[in-house]
NULO-827530 format. One record per residue (C-alpha): chain; residue number from 1; x, y, z. Coordinates in steps of 0.25 Angstrom, whole numbers, plus 2048, in hexadecimal, padded with zeros to 3 digits. Layout:
REM NULO-827530
+-------+-----+-----+-----+-----+
! chain !   n !  c1 !  c2 !  c3 !
+-------+-----+-----+-----+-----+
!     A ! NUM !   X !   Y !   Z !
...
+-------+-----+-----+-----+-----+
***
This chain:
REM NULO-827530
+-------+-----+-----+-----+-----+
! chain !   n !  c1 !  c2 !  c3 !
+-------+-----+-----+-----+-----+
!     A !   1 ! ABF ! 49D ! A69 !
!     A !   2 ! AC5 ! 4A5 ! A5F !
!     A !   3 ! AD2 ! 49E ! A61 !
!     A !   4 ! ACB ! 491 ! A5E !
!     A !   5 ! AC4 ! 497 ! A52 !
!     A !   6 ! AD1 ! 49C ! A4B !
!     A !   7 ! AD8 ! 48F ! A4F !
!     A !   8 ! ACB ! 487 ! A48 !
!     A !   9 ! ACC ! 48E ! A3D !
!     A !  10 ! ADB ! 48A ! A39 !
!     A !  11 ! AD6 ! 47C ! A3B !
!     A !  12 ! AD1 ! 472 ! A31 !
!     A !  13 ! AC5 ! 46B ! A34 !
!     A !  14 ! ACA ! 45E ! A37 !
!     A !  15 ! AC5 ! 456 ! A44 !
!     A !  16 ! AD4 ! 45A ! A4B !
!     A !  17 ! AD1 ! 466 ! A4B !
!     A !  18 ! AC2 ! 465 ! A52 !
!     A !  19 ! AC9 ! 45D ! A5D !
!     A !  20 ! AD4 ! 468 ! A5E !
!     A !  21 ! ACB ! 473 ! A5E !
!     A !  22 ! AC3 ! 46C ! A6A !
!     A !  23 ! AD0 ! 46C ! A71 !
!     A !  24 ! AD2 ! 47B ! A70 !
!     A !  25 ! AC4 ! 47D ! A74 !
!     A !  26 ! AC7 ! 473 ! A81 !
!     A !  27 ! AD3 ! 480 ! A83 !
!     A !  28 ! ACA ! 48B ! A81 !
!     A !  29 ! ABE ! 485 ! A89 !
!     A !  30 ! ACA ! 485 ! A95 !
!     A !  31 ! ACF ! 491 ! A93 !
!     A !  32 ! AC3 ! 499 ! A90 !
!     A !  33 ! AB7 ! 496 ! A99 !
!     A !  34 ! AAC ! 49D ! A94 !
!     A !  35 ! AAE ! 496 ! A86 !
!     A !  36 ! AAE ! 489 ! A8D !
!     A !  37 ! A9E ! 485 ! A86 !
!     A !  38 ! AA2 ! 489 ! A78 !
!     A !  39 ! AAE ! 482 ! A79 !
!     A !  40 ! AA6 ! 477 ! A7E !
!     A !  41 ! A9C ! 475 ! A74 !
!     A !  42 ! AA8 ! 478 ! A6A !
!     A !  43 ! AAE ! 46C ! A71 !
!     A !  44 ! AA1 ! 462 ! A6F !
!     A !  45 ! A9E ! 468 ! A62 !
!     A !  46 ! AAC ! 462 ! A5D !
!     A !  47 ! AAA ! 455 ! A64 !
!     A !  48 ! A9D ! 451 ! A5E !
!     A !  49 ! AA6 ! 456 ! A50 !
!     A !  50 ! AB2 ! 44D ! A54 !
!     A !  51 ! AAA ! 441 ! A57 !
!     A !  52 ! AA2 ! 441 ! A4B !
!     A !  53 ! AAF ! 440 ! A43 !
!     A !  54 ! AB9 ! 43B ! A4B !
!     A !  55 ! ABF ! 42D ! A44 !
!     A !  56 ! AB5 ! 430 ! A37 !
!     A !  57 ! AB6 ! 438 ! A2B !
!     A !  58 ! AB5 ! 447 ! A2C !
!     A !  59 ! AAF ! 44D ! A21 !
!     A !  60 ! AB9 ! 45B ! A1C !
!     A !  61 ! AAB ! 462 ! A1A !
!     A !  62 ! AA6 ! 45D ! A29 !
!     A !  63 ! AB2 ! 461 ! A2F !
!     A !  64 ! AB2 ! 470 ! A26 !
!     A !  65 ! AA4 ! 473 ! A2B !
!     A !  66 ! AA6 ! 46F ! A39 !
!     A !  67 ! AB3 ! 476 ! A39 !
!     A !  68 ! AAA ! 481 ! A34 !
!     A !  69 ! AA0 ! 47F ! A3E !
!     A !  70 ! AA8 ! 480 ! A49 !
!     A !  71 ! AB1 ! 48D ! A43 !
!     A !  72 ! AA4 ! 494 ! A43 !
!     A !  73 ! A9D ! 490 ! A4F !
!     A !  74 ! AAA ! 494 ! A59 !
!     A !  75 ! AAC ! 4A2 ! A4F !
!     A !  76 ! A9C ! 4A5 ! A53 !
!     A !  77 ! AA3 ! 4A4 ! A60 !
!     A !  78 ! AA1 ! 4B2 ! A6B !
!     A !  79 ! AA9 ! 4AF ! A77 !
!     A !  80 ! AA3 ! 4C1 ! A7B !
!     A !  81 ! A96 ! 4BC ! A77 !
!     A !  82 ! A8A ! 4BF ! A82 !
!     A !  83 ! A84 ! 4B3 ! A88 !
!     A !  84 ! A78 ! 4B0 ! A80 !
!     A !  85 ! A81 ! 4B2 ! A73 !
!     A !  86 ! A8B ! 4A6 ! A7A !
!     A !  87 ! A80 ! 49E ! A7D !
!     A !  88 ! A7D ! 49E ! A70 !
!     A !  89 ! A8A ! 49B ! A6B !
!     A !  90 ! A8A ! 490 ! A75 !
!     A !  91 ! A7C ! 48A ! A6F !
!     A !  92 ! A84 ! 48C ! A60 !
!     A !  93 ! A91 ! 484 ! A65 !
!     A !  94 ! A86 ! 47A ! A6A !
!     A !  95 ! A7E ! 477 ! A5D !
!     A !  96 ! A8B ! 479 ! A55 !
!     A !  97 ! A8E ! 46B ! A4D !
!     A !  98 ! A9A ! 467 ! A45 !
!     A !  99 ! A97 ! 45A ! A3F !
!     A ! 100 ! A8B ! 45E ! A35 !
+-------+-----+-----+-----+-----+
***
């Protein structure tokens, strides 16, 4: 994740860049197993993000929160974390929106 994080952080917040960030975390779900639910929610977080904006006008403050957003939620990130603290993490990434 901390790949993902740095690579975000060099980004701007533009709906390109949400859809490639899914892509990445599509790689890291393959390659890295026990990230697979993070990556997941990540995934459907940015989905409902995407189609809420897709073909309509994004806001530049929308798009700097949610880019906010979701630099914060994967940096809150433990991958060494004990269960209970990744189950969690998991029910964060769960109520975790973009779009407000």
């Amino acid at each position: 994740m901390n790949d993902l994080y740095v690579w975000l952080a060099s980004q701007h917040a533009g709906l390109q860049t949400f859809k490639t960030f899914q892509q990445k975390l599509a790689h890291l779900a393959a390659r890295n197993p026990q990230q697979r639910a993070a990556c997941r929610l990540l995934h459907g977080t940015i989905d409902r993000y995407i189609e809420a904006f897709d073909e309509a006008p994004l806001p530049s403050t929308v798009a700097a929160r949610a880019h906010s957003r979701l630099l914060h939620a994967i940096a809150e990130l433990n991958p060494s974390a004990d269960a209970t603290e990744q189950l969690a993490e998991l029910n964060r990434l769960a109520e975790l929106t973009l779009t407000r």
